[in-house]
N, C-alpha and C positions, 0 to 999 in steps of 0.2 A: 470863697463863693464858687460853685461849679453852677457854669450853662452847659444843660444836656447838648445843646446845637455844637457845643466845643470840645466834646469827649472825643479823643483822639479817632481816627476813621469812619465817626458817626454820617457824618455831612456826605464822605463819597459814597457811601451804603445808600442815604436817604435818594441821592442820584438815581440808583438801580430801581429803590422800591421802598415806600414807605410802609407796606405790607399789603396784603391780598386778605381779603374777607373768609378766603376757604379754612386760613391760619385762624385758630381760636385760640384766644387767651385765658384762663379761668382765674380771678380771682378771690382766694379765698379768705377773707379777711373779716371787716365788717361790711354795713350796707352802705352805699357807693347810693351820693346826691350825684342823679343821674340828670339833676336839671340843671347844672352848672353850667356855664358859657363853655368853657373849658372841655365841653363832651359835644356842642351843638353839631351835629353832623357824623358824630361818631354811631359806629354799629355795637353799642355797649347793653345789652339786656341783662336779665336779674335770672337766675332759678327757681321756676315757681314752685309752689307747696308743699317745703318742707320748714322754713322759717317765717316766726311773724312780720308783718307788714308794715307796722306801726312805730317802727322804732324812731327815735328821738331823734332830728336833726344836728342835735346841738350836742349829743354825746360824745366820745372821745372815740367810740368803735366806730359810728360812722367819720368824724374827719379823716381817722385811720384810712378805713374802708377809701375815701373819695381823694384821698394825700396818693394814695399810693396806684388808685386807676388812674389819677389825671397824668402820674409820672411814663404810664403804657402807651394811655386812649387818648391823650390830649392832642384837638387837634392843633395841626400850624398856626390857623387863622386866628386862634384866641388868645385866653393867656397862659395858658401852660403848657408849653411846647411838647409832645408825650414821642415817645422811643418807636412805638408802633402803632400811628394813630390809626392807618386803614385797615388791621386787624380787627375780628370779631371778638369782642370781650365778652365776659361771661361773668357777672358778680355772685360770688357762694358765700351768702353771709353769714359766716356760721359766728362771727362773734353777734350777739344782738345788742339789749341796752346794758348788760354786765361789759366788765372789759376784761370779763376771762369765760374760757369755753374749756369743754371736759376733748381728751385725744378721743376719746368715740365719736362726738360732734363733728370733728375735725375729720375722721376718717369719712364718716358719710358723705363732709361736701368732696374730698378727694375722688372716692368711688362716682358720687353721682355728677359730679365735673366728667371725668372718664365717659358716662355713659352718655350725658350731652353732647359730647363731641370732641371737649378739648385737648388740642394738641401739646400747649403749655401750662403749667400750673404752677400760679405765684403763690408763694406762704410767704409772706412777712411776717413771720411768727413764728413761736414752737415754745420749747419745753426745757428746759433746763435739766440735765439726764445724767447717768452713766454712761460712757460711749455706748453707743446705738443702743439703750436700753428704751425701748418704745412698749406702749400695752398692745395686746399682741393683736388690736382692730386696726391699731394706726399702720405698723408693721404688716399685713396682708394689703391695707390699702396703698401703700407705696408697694410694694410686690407687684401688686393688680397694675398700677400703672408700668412697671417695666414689660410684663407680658403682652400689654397695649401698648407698646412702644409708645407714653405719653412723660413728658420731661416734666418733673417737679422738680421745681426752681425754689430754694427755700432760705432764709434769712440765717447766718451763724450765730448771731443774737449777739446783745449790748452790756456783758456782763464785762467787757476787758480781761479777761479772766481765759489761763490754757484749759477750756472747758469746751462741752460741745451742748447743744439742743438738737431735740426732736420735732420734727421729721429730718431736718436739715443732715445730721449725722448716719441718714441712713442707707445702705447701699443703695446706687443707681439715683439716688439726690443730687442734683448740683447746687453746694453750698455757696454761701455768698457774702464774702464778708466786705467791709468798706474802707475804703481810700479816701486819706483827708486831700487838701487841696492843695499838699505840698508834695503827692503823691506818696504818700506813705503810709501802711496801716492806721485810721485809725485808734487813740488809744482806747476808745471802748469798743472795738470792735474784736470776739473771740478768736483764738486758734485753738487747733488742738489735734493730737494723730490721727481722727479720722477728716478731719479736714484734708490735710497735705495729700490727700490722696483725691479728693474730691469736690474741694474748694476752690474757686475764685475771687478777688478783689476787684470789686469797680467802687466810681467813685461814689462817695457815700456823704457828701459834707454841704450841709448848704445848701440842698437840693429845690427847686421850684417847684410847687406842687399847688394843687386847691384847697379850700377850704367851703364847707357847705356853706350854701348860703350866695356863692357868688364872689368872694374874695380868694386871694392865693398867700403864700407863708411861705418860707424857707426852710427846711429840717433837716437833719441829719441821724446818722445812724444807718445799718442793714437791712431795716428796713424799704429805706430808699433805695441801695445799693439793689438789693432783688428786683425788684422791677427795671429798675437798666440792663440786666444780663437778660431776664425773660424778655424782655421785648427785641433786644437784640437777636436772641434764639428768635422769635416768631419772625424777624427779616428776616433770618439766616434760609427760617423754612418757606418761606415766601418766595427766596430767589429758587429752591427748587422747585417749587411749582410752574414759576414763570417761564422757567424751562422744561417743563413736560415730565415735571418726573414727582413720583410719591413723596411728599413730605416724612421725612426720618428722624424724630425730634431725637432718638437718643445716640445716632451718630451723629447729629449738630452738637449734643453734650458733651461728645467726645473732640470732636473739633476744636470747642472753646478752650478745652482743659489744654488738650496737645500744643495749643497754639498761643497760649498763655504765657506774657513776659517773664520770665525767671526770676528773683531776687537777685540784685549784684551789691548788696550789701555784705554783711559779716555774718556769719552764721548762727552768730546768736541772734538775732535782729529778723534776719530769714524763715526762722520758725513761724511767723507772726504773717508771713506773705503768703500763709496757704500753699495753692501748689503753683502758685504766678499770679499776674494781673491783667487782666482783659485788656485782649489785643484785638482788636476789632476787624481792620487789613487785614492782617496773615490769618484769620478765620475766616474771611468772604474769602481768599484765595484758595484756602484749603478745599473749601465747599465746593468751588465753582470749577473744579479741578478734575481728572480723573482720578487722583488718588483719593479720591471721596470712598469712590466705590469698595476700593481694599479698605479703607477704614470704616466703613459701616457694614462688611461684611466681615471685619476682624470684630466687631462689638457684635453682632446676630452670636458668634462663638463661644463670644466669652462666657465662663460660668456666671451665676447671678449673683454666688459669692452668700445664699441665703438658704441652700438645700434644699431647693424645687428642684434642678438637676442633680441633682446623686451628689452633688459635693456636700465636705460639710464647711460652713463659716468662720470666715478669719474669727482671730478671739476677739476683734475689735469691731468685731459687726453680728455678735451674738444678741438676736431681738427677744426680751422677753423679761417677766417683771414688772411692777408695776410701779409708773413712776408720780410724783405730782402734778398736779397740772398748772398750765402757766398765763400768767395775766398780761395786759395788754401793756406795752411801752406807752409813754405820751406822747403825743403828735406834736410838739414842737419841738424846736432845737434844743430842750431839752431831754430829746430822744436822746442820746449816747448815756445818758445815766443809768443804772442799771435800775429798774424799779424795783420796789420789795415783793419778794414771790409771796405768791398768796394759790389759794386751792383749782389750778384750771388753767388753759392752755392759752398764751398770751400771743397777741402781736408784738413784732418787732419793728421801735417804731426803724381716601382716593376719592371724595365725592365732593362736589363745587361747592358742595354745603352742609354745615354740621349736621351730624347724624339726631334725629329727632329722640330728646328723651323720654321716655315710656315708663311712666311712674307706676310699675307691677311690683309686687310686695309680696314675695313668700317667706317670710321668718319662722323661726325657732325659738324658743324662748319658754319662760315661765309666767303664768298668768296672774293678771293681780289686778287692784282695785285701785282708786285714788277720791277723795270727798272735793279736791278742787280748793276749797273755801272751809274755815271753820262754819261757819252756819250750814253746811251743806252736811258738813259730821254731824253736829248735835243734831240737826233735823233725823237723820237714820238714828244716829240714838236715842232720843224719846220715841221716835215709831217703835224701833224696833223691841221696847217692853224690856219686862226681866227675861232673858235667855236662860240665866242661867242664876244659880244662889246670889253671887256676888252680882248681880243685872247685865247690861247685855253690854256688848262690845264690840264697837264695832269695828274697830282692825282684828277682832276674832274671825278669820274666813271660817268658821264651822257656826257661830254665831248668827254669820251676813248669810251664810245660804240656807239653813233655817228661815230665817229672815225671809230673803228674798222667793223661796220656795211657796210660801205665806203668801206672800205679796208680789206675783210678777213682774208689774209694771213699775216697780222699785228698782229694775236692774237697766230701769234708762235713763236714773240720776246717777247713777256711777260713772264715771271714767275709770272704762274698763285700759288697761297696761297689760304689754309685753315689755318680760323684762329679761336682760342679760345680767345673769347674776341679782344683782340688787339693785339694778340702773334701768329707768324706765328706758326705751328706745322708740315706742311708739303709744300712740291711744289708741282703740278698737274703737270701731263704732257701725252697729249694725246699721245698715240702710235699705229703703226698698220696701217691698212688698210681703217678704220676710226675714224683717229684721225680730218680729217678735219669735219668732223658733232659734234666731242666733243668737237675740239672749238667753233661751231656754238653752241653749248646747254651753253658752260661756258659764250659765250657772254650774251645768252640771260638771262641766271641765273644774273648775272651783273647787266644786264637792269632792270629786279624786283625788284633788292634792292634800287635800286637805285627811285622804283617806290613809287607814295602815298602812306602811311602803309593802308588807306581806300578803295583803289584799289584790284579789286578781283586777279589780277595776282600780287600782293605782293610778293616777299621771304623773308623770314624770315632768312633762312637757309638754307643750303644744304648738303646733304648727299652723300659721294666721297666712291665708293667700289673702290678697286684697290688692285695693289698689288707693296711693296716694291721692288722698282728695284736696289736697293746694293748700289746709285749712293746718291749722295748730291749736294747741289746746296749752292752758297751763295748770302747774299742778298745785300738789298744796305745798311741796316743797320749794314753788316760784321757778324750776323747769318745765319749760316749754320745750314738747314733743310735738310730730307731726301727726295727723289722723290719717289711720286707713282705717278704710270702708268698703265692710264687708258685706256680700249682699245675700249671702246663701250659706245654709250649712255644708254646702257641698265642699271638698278639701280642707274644712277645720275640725283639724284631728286632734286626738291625746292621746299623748305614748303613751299607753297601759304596755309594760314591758312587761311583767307577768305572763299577760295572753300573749307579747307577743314572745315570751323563751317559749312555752307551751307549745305555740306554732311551728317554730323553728326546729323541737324536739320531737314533731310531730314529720315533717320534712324531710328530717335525716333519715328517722328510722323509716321512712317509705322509700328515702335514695341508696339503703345501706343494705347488701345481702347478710349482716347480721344483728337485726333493729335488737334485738334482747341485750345487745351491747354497748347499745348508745347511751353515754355519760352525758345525762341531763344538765347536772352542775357545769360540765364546759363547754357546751354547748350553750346555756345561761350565760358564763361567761367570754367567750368570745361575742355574742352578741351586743353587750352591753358595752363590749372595747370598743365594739363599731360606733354605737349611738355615742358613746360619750366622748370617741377621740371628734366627732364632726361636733359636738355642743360647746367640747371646753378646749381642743387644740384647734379647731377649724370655724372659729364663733366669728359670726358675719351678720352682718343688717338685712340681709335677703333682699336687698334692693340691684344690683348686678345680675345678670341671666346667669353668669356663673354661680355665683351664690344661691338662689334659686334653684340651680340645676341637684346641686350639694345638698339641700337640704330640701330638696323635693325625696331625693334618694336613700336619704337617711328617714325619711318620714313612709316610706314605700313601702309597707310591713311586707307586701306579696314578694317583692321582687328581692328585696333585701334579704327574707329567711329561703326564698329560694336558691339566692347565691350561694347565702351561707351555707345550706343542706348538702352542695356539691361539693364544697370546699373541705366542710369538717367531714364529709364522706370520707376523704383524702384523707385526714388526720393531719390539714394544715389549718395555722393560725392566721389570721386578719394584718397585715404590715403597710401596706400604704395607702391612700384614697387620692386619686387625681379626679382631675372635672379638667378638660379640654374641648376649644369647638369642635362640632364634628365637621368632618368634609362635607358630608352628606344632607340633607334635607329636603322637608319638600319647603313648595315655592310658599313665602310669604310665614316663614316660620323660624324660631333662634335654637337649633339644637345643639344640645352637648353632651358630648360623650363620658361619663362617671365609669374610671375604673376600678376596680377594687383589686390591690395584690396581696394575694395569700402564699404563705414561705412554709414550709416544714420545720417545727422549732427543735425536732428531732435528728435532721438530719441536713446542714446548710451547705451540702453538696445537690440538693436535689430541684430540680426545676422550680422555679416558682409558677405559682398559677395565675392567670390575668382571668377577670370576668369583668365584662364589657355591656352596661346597657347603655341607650341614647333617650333624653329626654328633651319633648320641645318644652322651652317655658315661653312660648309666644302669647298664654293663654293665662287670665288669672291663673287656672289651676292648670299648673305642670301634666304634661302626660308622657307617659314611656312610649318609644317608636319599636315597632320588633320586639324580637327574642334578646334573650340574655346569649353573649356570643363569648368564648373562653378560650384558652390558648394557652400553652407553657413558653416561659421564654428562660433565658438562663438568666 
């Protein structure tokens, strides 16, 4: 049996500070009974409008979800004593009433944790993988947190097994595996080589925690273990506030590691200890220290280890692949068992105030319908008559927009989807004044996909600005998306790439002293590297200003074939796309800077070209600041 109150240096830390309010916690688990004794007095709120509200008290995500904030949030006074109860918590429920969630799920609440404020982020949970083999939404949303300097804190999972899970395995994670109560690993708690490099042990056996409803339980497993380290990181960050200085969650992540008790057993046995065990003393020392500063200025250096900085990646942190998804542990002390995997992502059982999150919506994606309910289908299929010889069909989109062309007001029982690939991400839903012209533009978006890909009015694509409306929707597959709500046709575009090479070929030969020379077909094709390295290498929820920035830029036809026309003037090819803040802005606005570098494929001695435009996304619809600005650099 371990008492949190008795983990070795916890007691003299809680002397300094049981946490500051400025420290945010994010957990991302399930949904957290936020009426338990256990919380009375705590700064614990929820993430509104992107998951449903109604979930089950009595389900296994929520004791999850409320096991694992009482071991954070709890306060003193009750009954579950928690690590950092004067921290502001943040509940991301992305598990609901299933006990398994898809890594795209999982990457959104990361991302929009991030954008709410938080400094830490617990996962209890992940994915059972190939070393750091992550799908490539989970893998930019951990990224996104290193360039935010925000620490995910993530569980090594209950398989007992030299294996690794996702997110936990992935660079700039601090893994987290568990200590029984004889201090020793765990037997079902993982190792595995990218652990030993980015793994901790705390304890993990036994642990006190709540249960909805008002009761508390005992459990064990990595689960628990994560939230002991994460709320220790949010002291850690709290004693630097308290003393006037910037909270740094990922030199505290370096802190834990460096100052982590060593293994003094045998070396076979050692494998299993990760890269040490939480030392809690020699971590407040290190912090409170001046040599803090050289160690959070040797981590600002270090590569990412992920080639966002020109490097390329160890072979043991190559992201990419698509792995299974993984289901939830049980919430009792029967958490160390390993559960049987099943399809979907599992748990394992400067400002005084978080930054306000701003649920703006510019996506990418592929458009699509859903009936919600069988009676909601047959209803469109008897409406919709014989279509065709064989009668009408209605997952036919050439069927439904005959169909709905017929019959306008037909296209406000659909749940209209954006989808990445073949995975819905959101529901459309016009609203307003004119919503009846946004379904007129969704039909006709419809109609192009559904068009010749050799046809100038093709879509490819389309591009949804909106804004999250708090609400969710379920579909016929029993996924539950969230709605955005769109209020104008204004910024809902479709990539007709056709008109837009036409453009492009139309641009050069107006930038080029010899237009009777300009080669359509590559011109064709480097535009199409652009669009598709940002849809299928750079795919995002467009919910982040930087992901908005990206895919405002990619949807920009003006600005994009103008770049391009300067570039293939040159006779250079398209090589890398960044989005960085800018310095610049005006006041009460989020701008960023999208570069585009273009290389010579002819000739890899010769400058490469940088083009530079700024975009604010403060606004539903993104807008460009300035001229396009260019530059050679070597």
């Amino acid at each position: 049996m371990c008492e949190v109150s008795r983990i070795p240096g916890l007691a003299r830390l809680w002397e300094r500070t049981r946490g500051v309010d400025r420290i945010v916690v994010a957990v991302v688990d399930g949904p957290v009974d936020d009426g338990h004794p256990a919380f009375r007095g705590a700064s614990l709120g929820r993430l509104p409008g992107v998951w449903p509200k109604d979930e089950d008290r009595t389900s296994a995500t929520t004791a999850h979800g409320t096991l694992v904030a009482s071991v954070l949030f709890g306060q003193h006074d009750g009954p579950v004593p928690g690590v950092a109860p004067h921290c502001r918590g943040l509940s991301v429920p992305v598990f609901g009433r299933r006990a398994t969630t898809s890594q795209l799920e999982l990457a959104r609440g990361i991302e929009l944790a991030v954008e709410a404020g938080a400094h830490v982020i617990n996962i209890s949970g992940g994915q059972l993988s190939p070393p750091a083999a992550a799908e490539d939404a989970l893998a930019r949303a951990v990224r996104f947190c290193r360039d935010r300097n925000v620490l995910v804190v993530a569980a090594a999972g209950n398989d007992g097994c030299f294996c690794t899970h996702v997110p936990a395995a992935l660079p700039s994670v601090l893994a987290v595996g568990a200590l029984s109560a004889t201090g020793r690993p765990m037997t079902t708690s993982n190792w595995g080589a990218a652990y030993q490099q980015q793994g901790i042990l705390a304890p993990g056996e036994n642990i006190l925690g709540a249960v909805p409803g008002g009761g508390t339980t005992r459990c064990s497993g990595t689960s628990l273990a994560t939230p002991i380290v994460a709320g220790v990181a949010a002291l850690l960050l709290s004693l630097q506030v308290l003393a006037g200085r910037d909270p740094d969650p990922l030199a505290v992540r370096a802190a834990l590691l460096a100052n982590a008790d060593p293994c003094e057993f045998d070396p076979e046995e050692c494998v299993r200890f990760l890269s040490g065990t939480l030392n809690i003393e020699r971590t407040v020392n290190a912090v409170t220290t001046e040599q803090f500063d050289e160690l959070a200025e040797a981590v600002r250096k270090q590569p990412c280890g992920c080639g966002c900085d020109g490097t390329e990646p160890a072979a043991a942190n190559v992201v990419g692949g698509d792995a299974p998804a993984v289901e939830a542990a049980p919430t009792t002390a029967a958490d160390a068992v390993p559960a049987q995997r099943g399809p979907g992502v599992v748990t394992s059982a400067g400002n005084a105030t978080a930054q306000p999150w701003t649920p703006l919506v510019y996506a990418v994606g592929v458009l699509g319908y859903d009936f919600g309910t069988e009676a909601r289908r047959d209803s469109f299929q008897q409406l919709m008559g014989p279509a065709a010889e064989s009668g009408a069909n209605p997952y036919d989109a050439r069927h439904m927009v005959e169909h709905l062309r017929a019959h306008p007001s037909e296209a406000r029982a659909l749940i209209w989807t954006l989808n990445l690939e073949l995975t819905p991400i959101y529901a459309i839903e016009p609203v307003g004044a004119y919503a009846a012209d946004v379904y007129e533009l969704l039909v006709g978006l419809l109609a192009g996909e559904v068009t010749d890909e050799d046809d100038a009015a093709f879509v490819e694509r389309i591009a949804v600005p909106g804004r999250l409306s708090g609400r969710t929707v379920r579909l016929f597959s029993g996924q539950v998306v969230p709605v955005v709500e769109v209020e104008q046709r204004r910024g809902l575009y479709g990539w007709e790439v056709n008109r837009l090479t036409a453009a492009a070929v139309a641009a050069v030969e107006a930038a080029t002293t010899r237009p009777g020379e300009v080669d359509g077909a590559a011109v064709g094709t480097v535009l199409r590297e652009f669009l598709t390295r940002v849809y299928y290498d750079l795919r995002n929820l467009g919910a982040t200003s930087r992901d908005r920035a990206l895919n405002f830029a990619a949807t920009n036809a003006f600005q994009a074939t103008q770049t391009l026309a300067a570039a293939l003037g040159e006779g250079m090819a398209l090589d890398t796309i960044d989005v960085e803040k800018s310095p610049f802005c005006r006041p009460d606005s989020d701008c960023w800077d999208v570069k585009l570098r273009f290389f010579d494929p002819e000739n890899n001695r010769r400058a490469r070209r940088v083009y530079r435009f700024t975009i604010d996304v403060s606004d539903v619809l993104p807008v460009t600041l300035g001229e396009v600005r260019s530059w050679s650099e070597s």
